[in-house]
C-alpha positions in Angstrom: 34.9 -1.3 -10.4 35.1 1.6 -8.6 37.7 3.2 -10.1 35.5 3.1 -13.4 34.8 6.1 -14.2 31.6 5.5 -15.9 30.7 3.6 -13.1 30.9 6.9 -10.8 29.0 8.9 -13.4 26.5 5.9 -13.1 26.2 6.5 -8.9 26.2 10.8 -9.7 23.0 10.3 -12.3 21.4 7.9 -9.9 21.2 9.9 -7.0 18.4 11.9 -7.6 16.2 9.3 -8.3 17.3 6.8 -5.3 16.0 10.4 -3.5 12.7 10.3 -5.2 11.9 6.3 -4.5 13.3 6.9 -1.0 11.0 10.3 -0.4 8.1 7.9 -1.8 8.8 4.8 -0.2 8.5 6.9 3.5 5.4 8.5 2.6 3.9 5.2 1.8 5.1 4.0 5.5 3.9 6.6 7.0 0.6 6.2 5.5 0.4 2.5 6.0 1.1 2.3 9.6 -1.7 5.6 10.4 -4.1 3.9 8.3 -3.5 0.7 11.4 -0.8 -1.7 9.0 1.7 -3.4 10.7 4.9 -1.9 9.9 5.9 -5.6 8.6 3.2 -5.5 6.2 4.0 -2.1 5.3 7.4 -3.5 4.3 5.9 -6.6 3.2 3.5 -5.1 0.6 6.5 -3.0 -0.7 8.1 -6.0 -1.2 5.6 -7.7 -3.2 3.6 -4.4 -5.4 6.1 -3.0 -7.7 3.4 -0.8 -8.5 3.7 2.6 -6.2 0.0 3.5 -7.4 -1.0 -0.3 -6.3 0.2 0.5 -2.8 -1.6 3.8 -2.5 -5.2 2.4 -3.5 -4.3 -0.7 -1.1 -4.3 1.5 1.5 -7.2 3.3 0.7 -9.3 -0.1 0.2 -8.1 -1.9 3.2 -7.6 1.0 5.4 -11.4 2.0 5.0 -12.7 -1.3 6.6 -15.1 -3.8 5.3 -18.6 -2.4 3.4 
């Protein structure tokens, strides 16, 4: 499989995304655990929202206390 060579082109074209979901994907961390997330349901939550905008508001909602 790896001597494929569409299968290398396939790993070249993907890099820059994997970059751009990884560069994401700290921020949201980042955010989670100042906004007082465990790290686990930092992880957790990325786990279960496939939606990156989803995560974002989450934080904002929960991270803001109750009303």
């Amino acid at each position: 499989m790896l001597d494929n060579p569409s299968f290398r082109q396939g790993i070249r074209d993907s890099v820059l995304i994997i970059l751009a979901v990884a560069g994401f994907g700290v921020a949201y961390g980042v955010l989670a655990v100042r906004a007082g997330f465990p790290p686990w349901l930092a992880i957790f939550s990325s786990v279960v929202i496939v939606s990156g905008a989803a995560q974002f508001a989450m934080i904002g909602l929960l991270g803001s206390g109750p009303v």
